[in-house]
N, C-alpha and C positions, 0 to 999 in steps of 0.2 A: 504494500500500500504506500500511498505518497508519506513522506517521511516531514517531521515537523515543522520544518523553513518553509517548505510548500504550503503547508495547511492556514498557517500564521499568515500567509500573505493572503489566502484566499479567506481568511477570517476578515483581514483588514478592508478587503477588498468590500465583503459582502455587506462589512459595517458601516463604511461607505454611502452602498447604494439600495441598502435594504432596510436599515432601523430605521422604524418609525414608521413604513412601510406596513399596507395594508394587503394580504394574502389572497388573489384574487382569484387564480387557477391553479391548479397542479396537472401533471403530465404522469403517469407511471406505465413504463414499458412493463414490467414485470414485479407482478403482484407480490409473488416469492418474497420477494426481497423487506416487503412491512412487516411489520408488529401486529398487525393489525388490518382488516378487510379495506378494500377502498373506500368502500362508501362511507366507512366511518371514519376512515384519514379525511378522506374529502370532507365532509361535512364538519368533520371539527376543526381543520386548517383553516379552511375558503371564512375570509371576514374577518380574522385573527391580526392584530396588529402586533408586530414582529418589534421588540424593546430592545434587544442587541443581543449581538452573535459571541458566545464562547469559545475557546477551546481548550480541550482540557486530551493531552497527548495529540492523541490525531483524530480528536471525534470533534466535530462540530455543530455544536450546542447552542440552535435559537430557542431566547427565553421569548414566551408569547404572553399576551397582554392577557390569559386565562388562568396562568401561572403555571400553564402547562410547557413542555419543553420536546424542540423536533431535534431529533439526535441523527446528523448522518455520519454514518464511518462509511470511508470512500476506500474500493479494492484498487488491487495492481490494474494498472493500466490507463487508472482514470483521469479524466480531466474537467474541470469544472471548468464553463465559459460563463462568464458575470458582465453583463450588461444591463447598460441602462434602455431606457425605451428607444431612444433615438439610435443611440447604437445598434441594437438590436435588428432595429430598421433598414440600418444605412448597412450590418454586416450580413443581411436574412438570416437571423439566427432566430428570430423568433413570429418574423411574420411583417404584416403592412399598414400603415393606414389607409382606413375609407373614406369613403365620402365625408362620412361624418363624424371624421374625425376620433372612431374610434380604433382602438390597437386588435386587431384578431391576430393569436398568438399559435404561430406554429413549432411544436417542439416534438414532433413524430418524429424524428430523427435520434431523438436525445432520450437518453435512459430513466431519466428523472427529473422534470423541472418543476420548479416554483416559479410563478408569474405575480409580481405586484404590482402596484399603483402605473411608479415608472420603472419598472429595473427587473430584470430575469434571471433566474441562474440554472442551469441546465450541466447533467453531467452527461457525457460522453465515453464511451470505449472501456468501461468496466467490467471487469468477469466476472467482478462479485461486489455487493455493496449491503448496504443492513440501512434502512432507512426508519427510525422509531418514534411513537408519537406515545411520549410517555408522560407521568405526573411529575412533579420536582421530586418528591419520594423516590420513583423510582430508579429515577436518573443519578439520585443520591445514593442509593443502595447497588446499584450497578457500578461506580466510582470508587466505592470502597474496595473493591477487587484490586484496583488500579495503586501502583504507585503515584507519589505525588509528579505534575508538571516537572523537566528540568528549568524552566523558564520561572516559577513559582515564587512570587518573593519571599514566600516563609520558608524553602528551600536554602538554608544555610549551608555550607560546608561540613558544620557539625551534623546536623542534621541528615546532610546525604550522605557520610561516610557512617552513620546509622543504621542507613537501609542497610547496608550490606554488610552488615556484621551478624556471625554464626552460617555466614555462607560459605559453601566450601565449594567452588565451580574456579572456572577462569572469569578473567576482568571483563573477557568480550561478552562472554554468555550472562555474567549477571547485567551487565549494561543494557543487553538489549531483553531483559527479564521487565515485562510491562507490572509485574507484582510488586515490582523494586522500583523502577522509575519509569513512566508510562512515555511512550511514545519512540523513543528510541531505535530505530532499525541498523541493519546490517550495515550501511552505507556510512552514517552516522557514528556506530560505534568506529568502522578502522578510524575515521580522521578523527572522532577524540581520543581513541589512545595516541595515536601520532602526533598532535601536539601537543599530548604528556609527556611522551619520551618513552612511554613505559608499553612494553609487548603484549596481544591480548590474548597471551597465553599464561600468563604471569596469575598463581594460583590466589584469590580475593582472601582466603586466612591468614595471607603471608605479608597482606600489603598492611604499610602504618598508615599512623593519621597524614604525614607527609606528603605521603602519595598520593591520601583520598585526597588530600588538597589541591595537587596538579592536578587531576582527573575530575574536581571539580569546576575549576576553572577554565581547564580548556574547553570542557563542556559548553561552559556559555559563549566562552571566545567564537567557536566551531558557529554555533549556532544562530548568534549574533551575524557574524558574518554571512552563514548562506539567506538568512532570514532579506537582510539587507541587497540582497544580488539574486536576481530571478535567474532562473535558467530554464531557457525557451523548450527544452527536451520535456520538462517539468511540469512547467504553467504556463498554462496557453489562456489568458486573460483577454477577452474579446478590443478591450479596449483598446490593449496595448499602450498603456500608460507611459511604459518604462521597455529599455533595450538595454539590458545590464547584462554580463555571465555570471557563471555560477560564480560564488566568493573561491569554492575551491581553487577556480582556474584563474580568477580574475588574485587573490589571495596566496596562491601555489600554496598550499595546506591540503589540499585534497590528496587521498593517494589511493582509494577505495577505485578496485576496479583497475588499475594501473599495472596490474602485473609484466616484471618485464621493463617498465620505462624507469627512467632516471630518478631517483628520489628528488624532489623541489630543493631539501634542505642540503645536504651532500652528496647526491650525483650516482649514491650506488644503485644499482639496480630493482626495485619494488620486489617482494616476494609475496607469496601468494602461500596459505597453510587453510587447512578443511579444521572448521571447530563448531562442533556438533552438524557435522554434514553442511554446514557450512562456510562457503570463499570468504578469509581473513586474509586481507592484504598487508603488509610491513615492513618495513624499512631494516633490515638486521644488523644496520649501523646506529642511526639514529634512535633507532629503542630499545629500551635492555628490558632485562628485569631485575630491579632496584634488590629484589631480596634474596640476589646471589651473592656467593661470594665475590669480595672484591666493590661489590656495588651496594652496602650496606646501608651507605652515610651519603649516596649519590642524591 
């Protein structure tokens, strides 16, 4: 699924052009995918005035003026397009005006949309997606499964070097553990270990508070950064606002996916190791593991 720089922008975006906004139609290709029959999403949606968008990992959380809450978690492949009405218009993504000036909204293309006042957002190219129309309760007791946001202001270093204490895994696997801190993916984890310095093989009962500190920090630096740099592979935003690269490439901090090429920081070769049947990329110069010998007090 899209990993949380993407989500955050499409949070921003949606905050933009939809709070305050009044829910006027919805679109669903495939019924599968609710909580709930249509006719009762429809009817509880349609006339709902949309108070602002959350996100909480990679789920994205509009609170509704009923105090009920629409939760989408978006699958691999997906792409949200968020327009406004005139956008819409000038890109057909959602349809034309008539005579009379009003908007007929076409989104039979698209996997799932919301249609309000002026602005649409429509997903595309998903192979899997969970769209829910739930209470604040429920939404609240669904969260507690979740580790906290790494974005989270009440997310200290003390705090996150917390979560993972009495876990006995590698650094990459509890990282991308959504129990331990939500949202996190594979992509994600190589380049914050990489500008930790620290291997994501490197076993989590071994590491001190020292290192939860690097690895919390670079956390936010990573994130900070892609949040702030789109990458058109990623988010395909109707407006087209913004023409930025990913921070990795725009940053050379990315190294996820690289196997083979030159490290950004010193030039030796990317390697590539399988952890839990998953591609771990890394650098075998630039990151050690702190709680070997030799690298004690590193």
């Amino acid at each position: 699924m899209p990993e949380i720089p993407v989500m955050e922008r499409y949070r921003k975006q949606l905050d933009q052009l939809v709070t305050g906004e009044r829910i006027r139609s919805l679109h669903v290709q495939r019924e599968s995918w609710l909580n709930t029959d249509l006719h009762s999403l429809t009817n509880g949606l349609v006339g709902r005035q949309i108070l602002f968008i959350e996100r909480k990992g990679t789920d994205l959380i509009w609170h509704l003026d009923d105090g009920r809450r629409l939760v989408l978690q978006i699958g691999a492949g997906s792409r949200l397009e968020i327009v406004s009405t005139l956008q819409a218009v000038a890109h057909g993504v959602v349809g034309h005006s008539s005579a009379e000036a009003d908007q007929v909204h076409d989104v039979s293309h698209s996997q799932f949309a919301v249609i309000t006042d002026h602005a649409a957002m429509a997903i595309f190219g998903a192979r899997n997606c969970h769209i829910m129309w739930l209470t604040a309760k429920q939404v609240e007791d669904m969260q507690l499964e979740l580790g906290p946001d790494p974005l989270s202001r009440h997310l200290t270093p003390e705090r996150f070097s917390q979560r993972f204490a009495k876990r006995r895994t590698t650094l990459k696997s509890a990282l991308t553990n959504p129990n331990i801190i939500a949202g996190i993916g594979n992509h994600l984890a190589d380049d914050i270990v990489f500008a930790a310095g620290i291997l994501p093989t490197v076993r989590t009962e071994k590491l001190k508070e020292e290192h939860w500190n690097r690895v919390f920090f670079a956390m936010l630096d990573v994130l900070h950064h892609a949040i702030e740099h789109e990458n058109d592979m990623d988010l395909q935003i109707s407006s087209k606002l913004h023409e930025k690269s990913y921070a990795g490439e725009a940053m050379d901090i990315s190294i996820h996916g690289k196997t083979g090429e030159p490290c950004p920081k010193c030039g030796t070769p990317i390697e590539v190791t399988l952890i839990q049947r998953r591609p771990s990329n890394f650098c075998p110069k630039c990151q050690i593991d702190p709680t070997a010998d030799g690298h004690e007090n590193e």
